[in-house]
C-alpha positions as CSV (number, residue, x, y, z in Angstrom):
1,X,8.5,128.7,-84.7
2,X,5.4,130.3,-86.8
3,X,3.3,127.1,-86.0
4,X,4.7,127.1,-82.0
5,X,2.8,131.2,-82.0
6,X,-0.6,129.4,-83.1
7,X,-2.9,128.7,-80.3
8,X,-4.9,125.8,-80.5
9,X,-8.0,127.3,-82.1
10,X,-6.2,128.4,-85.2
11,X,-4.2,125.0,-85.8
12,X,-6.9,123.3,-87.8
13,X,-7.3,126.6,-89.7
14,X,-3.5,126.3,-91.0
15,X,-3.5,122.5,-91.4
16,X,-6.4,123.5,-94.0
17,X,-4.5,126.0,-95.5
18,X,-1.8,124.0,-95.9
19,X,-3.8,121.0,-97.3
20,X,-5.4,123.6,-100.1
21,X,-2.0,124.9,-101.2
22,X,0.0,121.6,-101.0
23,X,-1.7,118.8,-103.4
24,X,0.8,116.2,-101.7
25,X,-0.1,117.0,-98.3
26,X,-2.8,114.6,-97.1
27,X,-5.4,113.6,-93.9
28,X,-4.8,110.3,-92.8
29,X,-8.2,108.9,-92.7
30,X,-7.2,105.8,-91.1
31,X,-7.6,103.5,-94.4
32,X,-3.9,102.6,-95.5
33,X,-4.9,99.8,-98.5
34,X,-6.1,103.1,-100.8
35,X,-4.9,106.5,-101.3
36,X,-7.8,108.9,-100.9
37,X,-6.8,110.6,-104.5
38,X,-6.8,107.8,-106.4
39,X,-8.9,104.2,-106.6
40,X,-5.4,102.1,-107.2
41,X,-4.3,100.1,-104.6
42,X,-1.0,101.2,-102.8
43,X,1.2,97.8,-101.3
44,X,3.3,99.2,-98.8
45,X,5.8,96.4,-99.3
46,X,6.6,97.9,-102.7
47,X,8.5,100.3,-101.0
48,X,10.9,98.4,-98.7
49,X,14.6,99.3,-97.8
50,X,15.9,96.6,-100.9
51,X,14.1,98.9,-103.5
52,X,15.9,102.4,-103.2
53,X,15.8,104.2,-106.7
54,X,19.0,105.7,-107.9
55,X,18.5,109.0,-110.2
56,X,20.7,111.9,-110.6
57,X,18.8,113.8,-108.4
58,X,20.1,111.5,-105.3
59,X,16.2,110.8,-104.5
60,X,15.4,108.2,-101.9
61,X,11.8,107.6,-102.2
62,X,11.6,105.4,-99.0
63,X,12.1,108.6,-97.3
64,X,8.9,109.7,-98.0
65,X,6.8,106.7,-98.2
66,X,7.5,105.3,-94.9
67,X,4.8,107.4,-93.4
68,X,2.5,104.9,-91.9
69,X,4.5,104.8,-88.3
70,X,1.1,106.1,-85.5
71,X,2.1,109.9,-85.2
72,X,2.8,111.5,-81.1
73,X,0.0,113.6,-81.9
74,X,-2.3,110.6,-83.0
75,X,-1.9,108.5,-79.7
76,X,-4.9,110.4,-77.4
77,X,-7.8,108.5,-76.3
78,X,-11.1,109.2,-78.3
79,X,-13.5,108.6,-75.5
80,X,-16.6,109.2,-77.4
81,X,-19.2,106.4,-78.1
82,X,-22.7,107.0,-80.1
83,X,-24.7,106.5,-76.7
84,X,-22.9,109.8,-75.4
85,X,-24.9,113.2,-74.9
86,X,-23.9,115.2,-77.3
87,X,-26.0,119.4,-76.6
88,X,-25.5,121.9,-78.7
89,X,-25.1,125.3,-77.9
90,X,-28.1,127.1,-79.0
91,X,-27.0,131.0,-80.9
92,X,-30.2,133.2,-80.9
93,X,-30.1,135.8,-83.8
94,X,-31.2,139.1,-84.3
95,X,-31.1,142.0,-85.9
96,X,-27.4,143.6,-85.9
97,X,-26.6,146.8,-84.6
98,X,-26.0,148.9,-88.4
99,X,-29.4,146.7,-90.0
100,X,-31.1,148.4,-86.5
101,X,-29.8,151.9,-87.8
102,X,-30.5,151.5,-91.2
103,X,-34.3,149.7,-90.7
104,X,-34.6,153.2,-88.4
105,X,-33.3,155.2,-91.2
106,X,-35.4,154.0,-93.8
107,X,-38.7,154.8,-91.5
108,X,-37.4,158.1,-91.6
109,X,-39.3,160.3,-94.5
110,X,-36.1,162.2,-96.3
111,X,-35.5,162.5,-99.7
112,X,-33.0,160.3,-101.9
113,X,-29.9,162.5,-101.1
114,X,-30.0,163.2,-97.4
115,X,-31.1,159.0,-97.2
116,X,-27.7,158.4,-98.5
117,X,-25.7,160.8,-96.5
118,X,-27.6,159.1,-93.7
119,X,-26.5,155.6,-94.7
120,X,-23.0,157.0,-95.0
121,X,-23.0,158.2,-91.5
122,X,-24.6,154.9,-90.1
123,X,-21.6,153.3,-91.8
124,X,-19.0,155.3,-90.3
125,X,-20.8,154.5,-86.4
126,X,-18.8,151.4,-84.7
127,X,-19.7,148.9,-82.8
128,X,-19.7,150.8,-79.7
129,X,-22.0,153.7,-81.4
130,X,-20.1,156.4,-82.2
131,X,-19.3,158.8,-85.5
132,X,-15.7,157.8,-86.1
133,X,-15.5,160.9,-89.2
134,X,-15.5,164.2,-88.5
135,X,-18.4,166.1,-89.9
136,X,-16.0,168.1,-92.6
137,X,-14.1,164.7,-93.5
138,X,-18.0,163.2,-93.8
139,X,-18.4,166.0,-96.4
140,X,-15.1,165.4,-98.4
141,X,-15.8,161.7,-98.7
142,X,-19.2,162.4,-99.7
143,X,-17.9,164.2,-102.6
144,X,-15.4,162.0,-104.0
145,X,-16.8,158.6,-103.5
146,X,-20.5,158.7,-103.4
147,X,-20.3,162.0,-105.9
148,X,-22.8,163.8,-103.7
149,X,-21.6,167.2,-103.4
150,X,-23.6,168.9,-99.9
151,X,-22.1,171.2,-96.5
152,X,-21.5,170.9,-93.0
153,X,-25.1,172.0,-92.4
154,X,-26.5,169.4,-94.4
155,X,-24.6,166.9,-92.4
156,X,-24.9,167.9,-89.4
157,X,-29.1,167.8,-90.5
158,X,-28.9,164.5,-91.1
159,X,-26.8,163.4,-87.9
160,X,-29.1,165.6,-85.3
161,X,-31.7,162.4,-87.3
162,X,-29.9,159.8,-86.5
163,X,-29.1,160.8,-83.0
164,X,-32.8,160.3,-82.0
165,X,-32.5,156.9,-83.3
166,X,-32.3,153.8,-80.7
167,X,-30.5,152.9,-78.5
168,X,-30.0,156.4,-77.0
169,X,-27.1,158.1,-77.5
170,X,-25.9,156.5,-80.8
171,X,-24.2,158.9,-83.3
172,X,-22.5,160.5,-80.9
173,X,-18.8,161.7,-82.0
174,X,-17.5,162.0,-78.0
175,X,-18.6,160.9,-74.6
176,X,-19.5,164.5,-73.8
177,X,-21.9,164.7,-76.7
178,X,-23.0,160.4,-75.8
179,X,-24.0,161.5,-72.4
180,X,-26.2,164.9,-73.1
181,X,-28.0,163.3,-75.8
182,X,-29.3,160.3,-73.3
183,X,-29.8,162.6,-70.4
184,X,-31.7,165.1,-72.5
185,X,-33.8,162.0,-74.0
186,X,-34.6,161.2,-70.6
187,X,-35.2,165.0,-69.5
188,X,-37.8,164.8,-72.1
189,X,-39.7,161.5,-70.8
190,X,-39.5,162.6,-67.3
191,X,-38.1,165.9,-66.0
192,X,-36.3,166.5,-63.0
193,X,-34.3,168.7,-60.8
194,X,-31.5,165.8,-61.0
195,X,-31.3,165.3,-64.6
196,X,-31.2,169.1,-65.1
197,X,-28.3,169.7,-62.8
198,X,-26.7,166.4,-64.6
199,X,-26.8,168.1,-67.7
200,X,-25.2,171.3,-66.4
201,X,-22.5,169.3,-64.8
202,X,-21.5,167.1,-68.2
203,X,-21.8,170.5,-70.5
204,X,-20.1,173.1,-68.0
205,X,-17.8,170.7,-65.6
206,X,-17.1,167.8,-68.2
207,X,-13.4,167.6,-67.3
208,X,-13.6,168.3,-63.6
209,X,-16.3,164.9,-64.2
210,X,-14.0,163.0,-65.7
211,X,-11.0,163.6,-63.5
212,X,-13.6,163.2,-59.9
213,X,-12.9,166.7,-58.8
214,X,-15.9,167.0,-56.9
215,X,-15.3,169.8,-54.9
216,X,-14.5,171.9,-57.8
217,X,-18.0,171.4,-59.2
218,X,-19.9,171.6,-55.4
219,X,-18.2,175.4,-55.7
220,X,-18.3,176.2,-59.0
221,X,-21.7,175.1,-59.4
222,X,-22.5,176.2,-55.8
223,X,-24.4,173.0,-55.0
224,X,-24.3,170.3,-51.8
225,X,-23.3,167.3,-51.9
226,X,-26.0,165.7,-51.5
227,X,-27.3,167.4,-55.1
228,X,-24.1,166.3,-56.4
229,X,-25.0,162.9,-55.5
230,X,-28.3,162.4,-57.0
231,X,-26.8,164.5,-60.1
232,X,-24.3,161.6,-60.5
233,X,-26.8,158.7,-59.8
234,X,-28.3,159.9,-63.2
235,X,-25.1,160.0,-65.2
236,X,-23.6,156.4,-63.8
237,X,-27.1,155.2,-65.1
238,X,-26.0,156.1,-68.5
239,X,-24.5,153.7,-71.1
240,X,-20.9,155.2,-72.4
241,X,-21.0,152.6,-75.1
242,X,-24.6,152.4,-76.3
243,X,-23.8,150.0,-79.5
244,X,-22.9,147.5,-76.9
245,X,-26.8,147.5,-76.0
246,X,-27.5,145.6,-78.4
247,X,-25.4,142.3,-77.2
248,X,-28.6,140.8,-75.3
249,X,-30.2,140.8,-78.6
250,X,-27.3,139.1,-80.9
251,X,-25.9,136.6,-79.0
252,X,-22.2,135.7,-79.5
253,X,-19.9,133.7,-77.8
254,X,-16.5,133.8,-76.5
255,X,-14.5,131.1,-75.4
256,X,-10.9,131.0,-74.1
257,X,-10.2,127.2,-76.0
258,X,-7.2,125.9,-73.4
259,X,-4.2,124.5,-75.2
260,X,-3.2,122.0,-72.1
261,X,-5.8,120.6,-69.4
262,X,-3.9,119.4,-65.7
263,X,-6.0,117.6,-63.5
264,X,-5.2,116.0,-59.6
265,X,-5.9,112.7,-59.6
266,X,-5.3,111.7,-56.1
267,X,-2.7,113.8,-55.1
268,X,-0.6,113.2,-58.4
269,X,-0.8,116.4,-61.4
270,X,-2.2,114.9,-65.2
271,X,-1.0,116.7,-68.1
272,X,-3.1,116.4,-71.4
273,X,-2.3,118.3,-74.5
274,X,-5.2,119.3,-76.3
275,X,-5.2,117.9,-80.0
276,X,-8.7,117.3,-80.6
277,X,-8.9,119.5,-84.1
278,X,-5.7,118.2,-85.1
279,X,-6.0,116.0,-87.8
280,X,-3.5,112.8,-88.5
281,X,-1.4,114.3,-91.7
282,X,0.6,111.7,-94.3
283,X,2.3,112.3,-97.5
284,X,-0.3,111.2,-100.9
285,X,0.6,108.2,-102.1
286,X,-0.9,109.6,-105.0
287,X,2.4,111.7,-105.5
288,X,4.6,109.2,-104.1
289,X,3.7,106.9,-107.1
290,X,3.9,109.9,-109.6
291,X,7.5,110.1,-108.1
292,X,8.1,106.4,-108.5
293,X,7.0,106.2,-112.2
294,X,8.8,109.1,-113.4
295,X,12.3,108.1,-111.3
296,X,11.9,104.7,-113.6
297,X,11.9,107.0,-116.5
298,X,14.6,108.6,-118.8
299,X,13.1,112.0,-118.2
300,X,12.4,114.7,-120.6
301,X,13.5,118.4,-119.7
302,X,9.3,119.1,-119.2
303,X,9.4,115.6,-117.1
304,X,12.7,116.4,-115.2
305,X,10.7,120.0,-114.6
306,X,7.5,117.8,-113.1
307,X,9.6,115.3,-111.0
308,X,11.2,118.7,-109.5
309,X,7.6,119.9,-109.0
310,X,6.8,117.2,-107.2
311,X,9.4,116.0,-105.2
312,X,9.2,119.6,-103.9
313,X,5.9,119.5,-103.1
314,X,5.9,116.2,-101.4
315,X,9.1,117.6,-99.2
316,X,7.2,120.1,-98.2
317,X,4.4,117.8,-96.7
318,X,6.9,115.8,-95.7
319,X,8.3,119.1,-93.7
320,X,5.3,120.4,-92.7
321,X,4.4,117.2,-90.6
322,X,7.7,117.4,-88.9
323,X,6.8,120.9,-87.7
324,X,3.3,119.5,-86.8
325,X,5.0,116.9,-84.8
326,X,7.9,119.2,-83.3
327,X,4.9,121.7,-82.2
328,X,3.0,118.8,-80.2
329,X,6.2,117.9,-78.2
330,X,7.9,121.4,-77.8
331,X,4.2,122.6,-76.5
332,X,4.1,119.0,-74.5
333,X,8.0,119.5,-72.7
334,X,7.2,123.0,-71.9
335,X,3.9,122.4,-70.3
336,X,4.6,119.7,-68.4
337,X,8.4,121.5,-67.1
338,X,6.2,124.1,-65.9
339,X,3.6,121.9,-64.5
340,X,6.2,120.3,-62.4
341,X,8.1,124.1,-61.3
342,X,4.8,124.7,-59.9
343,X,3.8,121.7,-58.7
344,X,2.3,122.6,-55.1
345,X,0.3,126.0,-57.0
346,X,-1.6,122.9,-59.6
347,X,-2.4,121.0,-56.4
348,X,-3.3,123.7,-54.1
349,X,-4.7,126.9,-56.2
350,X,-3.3,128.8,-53.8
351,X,-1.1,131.6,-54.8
352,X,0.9,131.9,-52.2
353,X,2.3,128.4,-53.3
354,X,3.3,129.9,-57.1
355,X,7.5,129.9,-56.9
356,X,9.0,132.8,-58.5
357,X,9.9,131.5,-62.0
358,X,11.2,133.0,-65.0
359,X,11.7,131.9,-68.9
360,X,15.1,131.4,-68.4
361,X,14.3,128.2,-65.8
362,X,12.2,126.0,-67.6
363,X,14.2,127.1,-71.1
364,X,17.1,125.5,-68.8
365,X,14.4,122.3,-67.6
366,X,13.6,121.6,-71.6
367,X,16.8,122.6,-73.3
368,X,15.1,125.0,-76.0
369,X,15.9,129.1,-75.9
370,X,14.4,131.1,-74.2
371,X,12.4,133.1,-77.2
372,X,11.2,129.4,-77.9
373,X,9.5,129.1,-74.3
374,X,8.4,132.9,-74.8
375,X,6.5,132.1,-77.7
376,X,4.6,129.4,-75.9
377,X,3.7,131.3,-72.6
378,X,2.4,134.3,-74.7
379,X,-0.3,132.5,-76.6
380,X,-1.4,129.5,-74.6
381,X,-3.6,128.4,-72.4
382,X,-4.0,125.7,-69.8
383,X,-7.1,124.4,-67.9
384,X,-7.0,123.6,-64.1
385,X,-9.2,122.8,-61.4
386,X,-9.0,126.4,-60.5
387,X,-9.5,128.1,-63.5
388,X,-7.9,128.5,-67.2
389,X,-4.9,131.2,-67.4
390,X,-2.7,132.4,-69.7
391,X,1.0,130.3,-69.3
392,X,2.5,133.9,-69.0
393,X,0.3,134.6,-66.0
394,X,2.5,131.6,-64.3
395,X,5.9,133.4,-65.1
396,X,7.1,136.1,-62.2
397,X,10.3,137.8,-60.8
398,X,11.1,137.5,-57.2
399,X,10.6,139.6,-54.6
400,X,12.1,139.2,-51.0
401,X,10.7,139.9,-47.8
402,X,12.1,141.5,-44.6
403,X,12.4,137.9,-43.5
404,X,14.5,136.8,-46.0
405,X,11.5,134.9,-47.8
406,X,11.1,135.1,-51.0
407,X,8.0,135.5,-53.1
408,X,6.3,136.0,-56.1
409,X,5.3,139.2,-57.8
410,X,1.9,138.3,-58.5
411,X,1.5,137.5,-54.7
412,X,2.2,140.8,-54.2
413,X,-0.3,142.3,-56.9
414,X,-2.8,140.0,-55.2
415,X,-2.4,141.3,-51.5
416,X,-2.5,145.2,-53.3
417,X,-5.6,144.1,-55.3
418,X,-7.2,142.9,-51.8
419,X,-6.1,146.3,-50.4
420,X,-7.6,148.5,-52.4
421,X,-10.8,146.5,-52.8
422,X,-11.4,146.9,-49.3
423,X,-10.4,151.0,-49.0
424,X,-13.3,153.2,-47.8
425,X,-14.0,154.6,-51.9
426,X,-14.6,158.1,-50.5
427,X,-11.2,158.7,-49.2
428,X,-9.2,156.0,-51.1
429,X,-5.6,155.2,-51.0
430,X,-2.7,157.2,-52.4
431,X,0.1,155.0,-53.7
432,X,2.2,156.6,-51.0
433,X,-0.1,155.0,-48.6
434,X,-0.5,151.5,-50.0
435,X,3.6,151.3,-50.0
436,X,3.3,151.6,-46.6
437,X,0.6,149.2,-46.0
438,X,2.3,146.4,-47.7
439,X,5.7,147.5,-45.9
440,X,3.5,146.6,-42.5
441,X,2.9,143.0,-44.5
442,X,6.8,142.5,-44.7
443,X,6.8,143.7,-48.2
444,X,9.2,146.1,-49.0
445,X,9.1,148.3,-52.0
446,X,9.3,151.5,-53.5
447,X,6.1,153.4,-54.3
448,X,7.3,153.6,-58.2
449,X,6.9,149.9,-58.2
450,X,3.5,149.8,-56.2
451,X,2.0,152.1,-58.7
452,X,3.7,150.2,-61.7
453,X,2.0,147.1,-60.6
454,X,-1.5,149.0,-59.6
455,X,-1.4,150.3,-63.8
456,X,-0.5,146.6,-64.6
457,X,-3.6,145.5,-62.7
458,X,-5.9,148.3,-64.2
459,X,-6.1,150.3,-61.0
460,X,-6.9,153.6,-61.8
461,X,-5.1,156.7,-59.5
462,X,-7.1,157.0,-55.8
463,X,-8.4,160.5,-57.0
464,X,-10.3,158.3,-59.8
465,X,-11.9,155.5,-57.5
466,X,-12.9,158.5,-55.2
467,X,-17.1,157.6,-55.0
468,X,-19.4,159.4,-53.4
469,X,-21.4,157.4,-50.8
């Protein structure tokens, strides 16, 4: 069950961890005359059904020699031949986002203390550039693990430093504090009326900002609309997260690796579990002789105590390629039950064609429990022609329509999705209003559940996609 959780970009990972902790745990490179631990030659026919050895410990070695039967997940195609184009993906590198603080630091003329109060701070900044310490807890760590004993004042000194640093805005210990320090940076460069009145609105109106109370802070601030506008062009030019700036200069990658791959070929679905870092596994013969000299032996207690070792390590391998093997066809079954559920949805992409469908019906299809299929869904990935999604995006409860039809959930989140994407953003829709909107579509349900699937698609409220045009 622990090796079903792993997704396919961390099996190779455990099969090496495995290999490192389990001496009799081997990769079968293919060559079955020698064992890769040892120059001796290893005759299979040594170890036929006529030679079972007999000990006290009831130890069968032909069950763990017979290893050399082609593995499930061995039989894949290797389509690969040296005249094939092989391009690498090229990874520019650069300077990271704490070396830029710290190359900025050390430009800075300070003297030895505040330099390593400033370092402290830089460390405390994540990724996305802010002070994760309060300024008093700054002071108490100071104290007891770099033994510099100093004061709020000092600290703060130092930060106000660091806050000028690029990219603007770093060092800040809230969004409030982010924001000013960017727009008075850019007050600085190039004043205007804008910028001024964008300042007043994130010190004085912060929250009203936040929650899109505009009308609040046209009175309060006794301003028009239009003022209001321009005010907010200036803040929405603004980076919230100004670590993140530095992500066209260090270069990283992120790939969703699919577990399965279904492709149409002519009108028929092709199922194809992804193995390719999945190496062929076999018990050492290495330890399978150790096992067969010693069983000949009249053992000592300190040989009895290694033959124990050993057999024990070797049922382990022996157990852990099972589970290899049992993962490739319980992540095979599943797939391909699911593959056929939805059949029309993997042909079309369309989906309106996704059936309703629940763990419970293709735990029923493969005959494994449901907490088995669960596992499965919530950590893999398959590849179509329309895209590569999660397996639990595929799982839905019903829903039926005035008709009597019945549909999927996600169809549902789709056509509210849609909705909302095409609402006029200065008077957008209330939840009370999009109920009744999909009520006119035939789709009958309570506003509770309208804005339960609205959160589970990351809508905000309509008073926070209010914009002004």
């Amino acid at each position: 069950m622990k090796l079903l959780q792993i997704p396919t970009v961390g099996i190779e990972q455990r099969i090496k961890q495995e290999i490192e902790e389990n001496p009799a745990l081997d990769v079968d490179s293919g060559d079955n005359d020698k064992d890769s631990d040892n120059n001796e030659d290893y005759d299979d026919e040594d170890y036929n059904d006529d030679e079972k050895i007999n000990n006290e410990d009831e130890f069968d070695l032909d069950d763990y020699l017979q290893d050399d039967d082609t593995p499930y997940y061995k039989l894949n195609a290797n389509n690969y031949s040296p005249d094939d184009k092989h391009t690498d993906i090229p990874f520019s590198s650069g300077t990271s986002f704490h070396e830029l603080l710290n190359e900025q630091l050390g430009l800075h003329i300070m003297d030895d203390r505040n330099y390593q109060i400033g370092l402290y701070i830089v460390g405390n900044i994540d990724d996305s550039g802010y002070l994760q310490r309060s300024v008093d807890s700054i002071v108490d760590d100071l104290a007891f693990t770099q033994n510099i004993v100093t004061d709020k004042d000092a600290v703060l000194k130092v930060l106000e430093i660091i806050q000028e640093f690029d990219p603007a805005g770093v060092g800040a210990r809230n969004l409030q504090e982010c924001l000013i320090i960017q727009l008075n940076r850019k007050m600085n460069e190039n004043p205007r009326e804008s910028l001024q009145l964008a300042i007043k609105i994130i010190k004085r109106y912060f929250n009203e900002f936040t929650k899109k109370h505009y009308q609040k802070i046209i009175k309060r601030a006794e301003i028009t609309e239009d003022q209001l506008k321009q005010a907010l062009d200036e803040i929405l030019k603004l980076n919230p997260k100004p670590g993140n700036s530095l992500s066209e200069s260090v270069k990283t990658n992120h790939y969703i690796i699919p577990d399965f791959t279904i492709s149409s070929n002519n009108g028929e679905l092709e199922l194809m579990l992804n193995n390719w870092n999945t190496p062929d596994l076999r018990v050492s013969r290495t330890y399978a002789g150790m096992i067969d000299e010693l069983s000949k032996q009249k053992k000592t207690k300190k040989q009895k105590e290694a033959f124990t070792f050993i057999k024990n390590k070797v049922d382990s391998a022996k157990w852990f390629i099972d589970a290899i093997k049992q993962r490739q066809n319980t992540l095979y079954s599943t797939m391909e039950a699911i593959m056929n559920y939805q059949r029309k949805y993997f042909l079309s992409g369309d989906d309106s064609d996704l059936r309703t469908m629940i763990l419970k019906d293709i735990a029923e299809m493969v005959n494994l429990d449901i907490s088995t299929i669960s596992r499965v869904a919530n950590s893999k990935y398959v590849q179509t022609p329309f895209g590569t999604f999660l397996l639990k995006s595929f799982f839905s409860e019903s829903m039926q329509k005035e008709d009597g039809e019945e549909v999927s959930t996600r169809e549902i989140k789709n056509i509210l999705k849609e909705i909302i994407s095409s609402e006029n953003k200065r008077k957008p829709y209330t939840d009370e209003y999009l109920t009744k909107l999909l009520k006119e579509k035939e789709y009958n349900i309570a506003r509770r559940t309208v804005a339960k699937y609205r959160e589970q698609l990351g809508i905000p409220v309509a008073r926070l996609r209010k914009e002004l045009n």
